[in-house]
C-alpha positions in Angstrom: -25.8 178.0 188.5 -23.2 176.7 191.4 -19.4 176.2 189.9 -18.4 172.7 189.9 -14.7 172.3 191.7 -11.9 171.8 189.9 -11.2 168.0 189.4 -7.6 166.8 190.8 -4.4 166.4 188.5 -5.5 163.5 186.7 -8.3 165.1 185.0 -10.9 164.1 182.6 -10.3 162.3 179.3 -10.8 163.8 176.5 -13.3 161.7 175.1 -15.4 161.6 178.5 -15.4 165.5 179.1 -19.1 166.1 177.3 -20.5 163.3 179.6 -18.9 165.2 182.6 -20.0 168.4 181.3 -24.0 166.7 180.8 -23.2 165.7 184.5 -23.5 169.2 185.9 -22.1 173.0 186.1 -19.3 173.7 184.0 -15.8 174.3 185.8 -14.6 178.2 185.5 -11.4 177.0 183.4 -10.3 173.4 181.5 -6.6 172.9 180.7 -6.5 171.2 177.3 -3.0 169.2 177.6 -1.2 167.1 175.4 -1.3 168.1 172.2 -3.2 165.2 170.0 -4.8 167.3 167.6 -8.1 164.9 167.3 -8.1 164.7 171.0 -8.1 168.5 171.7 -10.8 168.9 168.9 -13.3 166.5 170.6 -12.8 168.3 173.7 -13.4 171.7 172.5 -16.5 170.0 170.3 -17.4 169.0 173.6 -17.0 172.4 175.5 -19.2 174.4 172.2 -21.8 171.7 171.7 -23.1 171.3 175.4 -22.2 175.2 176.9 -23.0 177.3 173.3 -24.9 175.1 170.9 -24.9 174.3 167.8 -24.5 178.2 166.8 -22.0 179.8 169.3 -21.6 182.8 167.6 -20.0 185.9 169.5 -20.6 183.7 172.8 -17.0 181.8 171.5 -13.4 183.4 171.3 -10.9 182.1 170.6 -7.3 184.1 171.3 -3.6 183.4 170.5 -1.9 182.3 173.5 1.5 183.8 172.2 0.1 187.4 171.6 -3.0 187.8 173.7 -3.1 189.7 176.5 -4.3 189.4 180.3 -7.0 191.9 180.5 -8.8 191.3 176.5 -9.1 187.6 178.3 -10.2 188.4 181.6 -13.0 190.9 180.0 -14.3 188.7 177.5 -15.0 186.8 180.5 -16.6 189.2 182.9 -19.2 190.1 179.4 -22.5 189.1 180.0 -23.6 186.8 177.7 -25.6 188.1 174.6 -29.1 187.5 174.2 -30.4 184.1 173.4 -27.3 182.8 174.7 -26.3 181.3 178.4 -22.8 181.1 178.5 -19.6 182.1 176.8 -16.1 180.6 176.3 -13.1 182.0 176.0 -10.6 180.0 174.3 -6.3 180.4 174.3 -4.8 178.4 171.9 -0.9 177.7 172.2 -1.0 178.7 175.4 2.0 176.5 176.9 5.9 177.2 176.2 8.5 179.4 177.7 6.6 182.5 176.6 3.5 181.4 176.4 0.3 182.7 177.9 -0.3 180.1 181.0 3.3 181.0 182.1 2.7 184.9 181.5 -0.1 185.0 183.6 -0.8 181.8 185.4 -0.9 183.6 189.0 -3.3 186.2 188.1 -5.3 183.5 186.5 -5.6 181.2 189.2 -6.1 184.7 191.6 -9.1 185.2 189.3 -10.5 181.7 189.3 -10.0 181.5 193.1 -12.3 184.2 193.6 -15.6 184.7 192.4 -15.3 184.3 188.2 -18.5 184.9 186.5 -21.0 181.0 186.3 -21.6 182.2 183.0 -18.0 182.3 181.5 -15.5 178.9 180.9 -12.0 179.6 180.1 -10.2 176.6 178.1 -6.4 177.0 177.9 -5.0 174.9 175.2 -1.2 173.7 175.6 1.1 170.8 174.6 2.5 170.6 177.6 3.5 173.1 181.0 6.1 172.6 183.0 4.2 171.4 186.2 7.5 172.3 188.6 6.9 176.2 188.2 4.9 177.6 191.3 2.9 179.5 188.4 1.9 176.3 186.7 1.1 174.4 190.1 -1.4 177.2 190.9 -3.1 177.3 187.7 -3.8 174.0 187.9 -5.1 173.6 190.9 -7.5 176.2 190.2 -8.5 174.4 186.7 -10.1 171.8 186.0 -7.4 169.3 183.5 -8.3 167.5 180.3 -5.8 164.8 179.4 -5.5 165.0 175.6 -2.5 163.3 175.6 -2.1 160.6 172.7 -2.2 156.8 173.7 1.0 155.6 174.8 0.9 152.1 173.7 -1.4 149.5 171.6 -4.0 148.5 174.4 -4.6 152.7 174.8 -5.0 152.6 171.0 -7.5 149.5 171.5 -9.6 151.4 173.6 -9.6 154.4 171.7 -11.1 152.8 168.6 -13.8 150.6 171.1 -14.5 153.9 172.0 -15.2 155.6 168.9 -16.7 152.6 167.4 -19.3 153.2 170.3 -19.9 156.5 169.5 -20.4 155.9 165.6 -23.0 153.0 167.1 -21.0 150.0 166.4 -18.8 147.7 168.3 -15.6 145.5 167.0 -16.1 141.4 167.3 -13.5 139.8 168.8 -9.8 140.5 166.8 -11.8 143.0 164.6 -10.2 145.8 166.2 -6.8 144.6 166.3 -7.0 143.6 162.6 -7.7 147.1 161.9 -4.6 148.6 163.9 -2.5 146.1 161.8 -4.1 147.2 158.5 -3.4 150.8 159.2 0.2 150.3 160.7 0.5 149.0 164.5 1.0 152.0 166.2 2.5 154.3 163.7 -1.4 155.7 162.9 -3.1 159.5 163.6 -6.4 159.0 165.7 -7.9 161.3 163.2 -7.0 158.2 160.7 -8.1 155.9 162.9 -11.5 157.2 164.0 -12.2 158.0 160.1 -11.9 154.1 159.2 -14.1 153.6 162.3 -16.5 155.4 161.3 -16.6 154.1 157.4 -16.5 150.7 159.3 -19.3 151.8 161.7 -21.5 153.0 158.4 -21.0 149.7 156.5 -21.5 147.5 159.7 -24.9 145.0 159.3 -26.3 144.9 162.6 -23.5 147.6 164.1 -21.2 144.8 164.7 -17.4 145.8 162.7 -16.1 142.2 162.0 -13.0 141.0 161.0 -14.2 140.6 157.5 -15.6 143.8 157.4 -12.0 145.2 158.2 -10.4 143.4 155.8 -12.8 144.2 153.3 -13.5 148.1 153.6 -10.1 149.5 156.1 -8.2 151.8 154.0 -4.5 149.5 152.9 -2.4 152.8 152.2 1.4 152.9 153.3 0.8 150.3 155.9 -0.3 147.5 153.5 2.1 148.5 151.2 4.9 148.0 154.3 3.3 144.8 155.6 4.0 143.2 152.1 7.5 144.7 152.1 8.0 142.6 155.6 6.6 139.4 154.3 9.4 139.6 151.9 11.9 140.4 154.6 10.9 137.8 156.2 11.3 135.5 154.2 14.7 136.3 153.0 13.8 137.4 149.7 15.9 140.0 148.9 15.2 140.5 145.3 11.6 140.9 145.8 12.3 143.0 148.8 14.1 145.3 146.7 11.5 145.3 144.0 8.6 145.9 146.2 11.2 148.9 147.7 11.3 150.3 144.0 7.8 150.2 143.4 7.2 152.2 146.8 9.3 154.4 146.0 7.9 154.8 142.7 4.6 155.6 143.7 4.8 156.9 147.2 2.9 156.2 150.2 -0.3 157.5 151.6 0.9 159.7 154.6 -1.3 161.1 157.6 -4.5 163.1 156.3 -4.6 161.0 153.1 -1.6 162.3 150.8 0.9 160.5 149.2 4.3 161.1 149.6 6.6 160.1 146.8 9.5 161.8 148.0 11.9 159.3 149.4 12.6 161.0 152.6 9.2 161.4 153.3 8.6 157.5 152.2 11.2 156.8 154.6 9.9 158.6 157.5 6.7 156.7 156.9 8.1 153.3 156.4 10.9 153.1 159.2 8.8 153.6 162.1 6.8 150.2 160.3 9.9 148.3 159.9 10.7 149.2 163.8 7.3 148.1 165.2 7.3 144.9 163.1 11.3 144.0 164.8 9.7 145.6 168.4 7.0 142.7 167.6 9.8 140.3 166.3 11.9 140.6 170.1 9.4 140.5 171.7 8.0 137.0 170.6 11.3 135.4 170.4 11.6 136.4 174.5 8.2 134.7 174.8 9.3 131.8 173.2 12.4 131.5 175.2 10.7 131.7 178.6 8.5 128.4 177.4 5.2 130.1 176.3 3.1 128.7 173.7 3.0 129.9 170.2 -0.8 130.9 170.7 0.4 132.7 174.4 2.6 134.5 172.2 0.6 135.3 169.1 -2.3 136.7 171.6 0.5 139.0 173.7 2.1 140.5 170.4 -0.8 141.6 168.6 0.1 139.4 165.7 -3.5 139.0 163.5 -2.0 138.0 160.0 0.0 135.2 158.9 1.2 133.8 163.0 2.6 130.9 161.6 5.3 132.7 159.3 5.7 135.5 161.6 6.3 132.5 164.5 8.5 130.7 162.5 10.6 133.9 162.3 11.0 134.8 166.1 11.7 130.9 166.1 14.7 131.8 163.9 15.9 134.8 165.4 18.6 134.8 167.7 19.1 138.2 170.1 22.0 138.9 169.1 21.1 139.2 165.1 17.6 141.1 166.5 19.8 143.9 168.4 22.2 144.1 165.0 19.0 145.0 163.1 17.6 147.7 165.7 21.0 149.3 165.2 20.8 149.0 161.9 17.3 150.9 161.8 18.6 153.1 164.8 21.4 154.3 162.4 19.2 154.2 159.4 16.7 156.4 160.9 19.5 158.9 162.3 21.3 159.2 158.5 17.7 159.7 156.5 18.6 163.3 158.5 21.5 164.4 156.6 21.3 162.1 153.8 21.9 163.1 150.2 20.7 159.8 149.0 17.6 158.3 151.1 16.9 156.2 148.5 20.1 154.8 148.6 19.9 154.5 152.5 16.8 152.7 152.1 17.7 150.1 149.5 20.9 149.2 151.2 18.8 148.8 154.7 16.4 146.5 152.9 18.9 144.3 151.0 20.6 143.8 155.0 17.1 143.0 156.7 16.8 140.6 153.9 19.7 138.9 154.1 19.8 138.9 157.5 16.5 136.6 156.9 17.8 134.6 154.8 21.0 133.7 156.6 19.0 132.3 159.5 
C-alpha cells in the first residue's frame, strides 16, 4: 500500500481524521497536538477503528513518552504485523515537554520517516504542545502528518463542535437550539466531553433527529451553570439579599463540576462559578459597546449569544456605564487571584456577590 504524504502544518482536525483516513493510505506518523482530552480520544478512536478494528489486540502499543525509549519504538514498528491483522500502531503518550520523547528523538524520527518506514506501521505521538522553533521539532513535523486537537477557542468553534457531534449522533439542532444548549451548560466555561454527552442524550430523545429548543430546555443537564445563571438574574437585578441567599444555598450543596461530580467545597465552587460570573460581564461589555455604536437591541441580542431573558439582560447593558463594567472585571480579576491564597473563599465569595449586587442596584 503507497504512503500518503505528510499533510502541511495546519493538519487535520480531529474530528475529520477517520474520514481522511477512509480517504486513502495512512500517513507513517500523526502528531496528536493540543491537549483536549475528548479531542485526542476521537482521534485515536479514529486511528484503532479504521487501521486495527474493532479488536486491535497486540497490533496496538501504546508507550510513555517520558520513559520510552528510541529503539523499543522504532522496533515495534519494523514488526510485521501478526496474523489476521494488517497494520500496527504504535502509540507515545506525553510525548511533548522539555524532556519529553519528540524532543529526545525528534531527528532520528523524522531520519526514519524520511526514508523508507514500514506501509504497515503508523506512529501517533501524542503532546500538548512542542515548541515549533526547535530545529528538532520543525523536522518532525514536516515528516508527520499533524492533528489539531486543540480545544475551541471561542463560542462559534464551540457551535460547530456540537453541529458536529449532533451529526454524528444523527441529529441536527433547529435554529437557536444549539446556542440554548451552550447557555444551559455555561457559555464557554463547558468540557467537550460534557458537551457531546448532552448531544448525544439530545440526539437519542430527538423525534424526527431534529434537537429543538424545547427539547434543550426540557432534557440538557441544569448543573452548576443553571444554578449560576439564577445567581446572575439576581445580580442583575440588584437584589442582594437574594443573591446572597442563592450564594448560601450553592455553597450548601455544591455544584456539579466537569465529569458529573459535585463540588461542595467552596474553593472548588468558586473555581466553577467565577469563570460564569466573567463570561456573563464579557457578554455584559460587550452589548453595552453595541448599543453605543447605534445597533439594535435584536443586532445585539443575535451578536452576544444571549438566548434567555434579552429584555432583562438588555435593559442591563442599557444601564451599565464602562466605567462601573471595568470596576467589576477588577473586582472578579482580584477575586479570582485571592480564591489562591485565601483562608476564607467563602468569605471572598459572599463579599464579591453582595458588590456585584449593589453595583446593580445603584444603577
Amino acid at each position: 500500500m503507497a504512503r500518503r504524504r505528510a499533510r502541511s502544518s495546519t493538519g487535520t482536525a480531529a474530528l475529520e481524521l477517520a474520514d481522511a483516513l477512509r480517504g486513502g493510505a495512512p500517513a507513517p506518523c500523526y502528531v496528536l497536538l493540543g491537549g483536549e482530552s475528548f479531542l485526542e480520544g476521537a482521534a485515536l478512536a479514529a486511528l484503532q477503528e479504521v487501521l486495527l478494528g474493532e479488536n486491535p489486540g497486540p497490533s496496538l502499543q501504546v508507550f510513555d513518552g517520558r520513559k520510552a525509549g528510541l529503539a523499543e519504538v522504532l522496533d515495534e514498528l519494523r514488526t510485521v504485523p501478526f496474523l489476521g491483522t494488517a497494520h500496527r500502531l504504535a502509540v507515545v503518550r506525553e510525548a511533548g515537554g522539555a524532556g519529553g520523547f519528540a524532543l529526545r528523538h525528534g531527528e532520528a524520527l523524522a531520519a526514519f520517516l524520511k526514508g523508507s518506514p514500514p506501509a504497515t506501521s503508523t506512529l501517533v505521538l501524542v503532546a500538548d504542545k512542542l515548541d515549533r522553533r526547535r530545529k528538532v521539532t520543525k523536522a518532525l513535523l514536516a515528516a508527520a502528518t499533524l492533528v489539531d486537537c486543540s480545544p475551541p477557542g471561542d463560542e462559534a468553534g464551540l457551535l460547530r463542535f456540537v453541529r458536529r457531534r449532533a451529526e454524528a449522533h444523527g441529529a441536527a439542532f433547529a435554529r437557536g437550539a444549539d446556542l440554548a444548549l451552550l447557555e444551559r451548560l455555561g457559555g464557554e466555561d463547558v468540557s467537550l466531553s460534557a458537551l457531546d454527552a448532552e448531544v448525544h442524550k439530545l440526539a437519542s430523545a430527538a423525534e424526527g433527529g431534529r434537537i429543538g429548543v424545547e427539547d434543550v430546555l426540557a432534557l440538557a443537564s441544569q448543573g452548576s451553570s443553571e444554578q449560576a445563571f439564577g445567581l446572575i438574574d439576581l445580580l442583575g437585578r440588584g437584589d442582594v439579599e437574594g443573591s446572597l441567599k442563592t450564594l448560601q444555598r450553592i455553597l450548601r450543596d455544591g455544584l456539579v463540576a466537569q465529569g458529573g461530580n459535585r463540588v461542595r467545597d467552596p474553593s472548588g465552587v468558586a473555581m466553577i462559578l467565577l469563570p460564569t460570573l466573567r463570561w456573563d460581564l464579557t457578554r455584559l461589555l460587550r452589548a453595552r459597546a453595541l448599543l453605543s455604536r447605534g445597533r439594535s437591541p435584536r443586532e445585539v441580542a443575535k451578536e452576544c449569544r444571549v438566548f434567555r431573558d434579552r429584555e432583562a439582560f438588555l435593559a442591563r447593558a442599557r444601564r451599565a456605564d464602562f466605567a462601573e463594567l471595568r470596576r467589576r472585571h477588577t473586582l472578579l480579576r482580584r477575586a479570582d487571584v485571592g480564591l489562591r491564597s485565601s483562608a476564607d473563599p467563602a468569605g471572598t465569595l459572599v463579599r464579591v456577590v453582595a458588590d456585584l449586587a449593589l453595583a446593580e442596584r445603584r444603577r
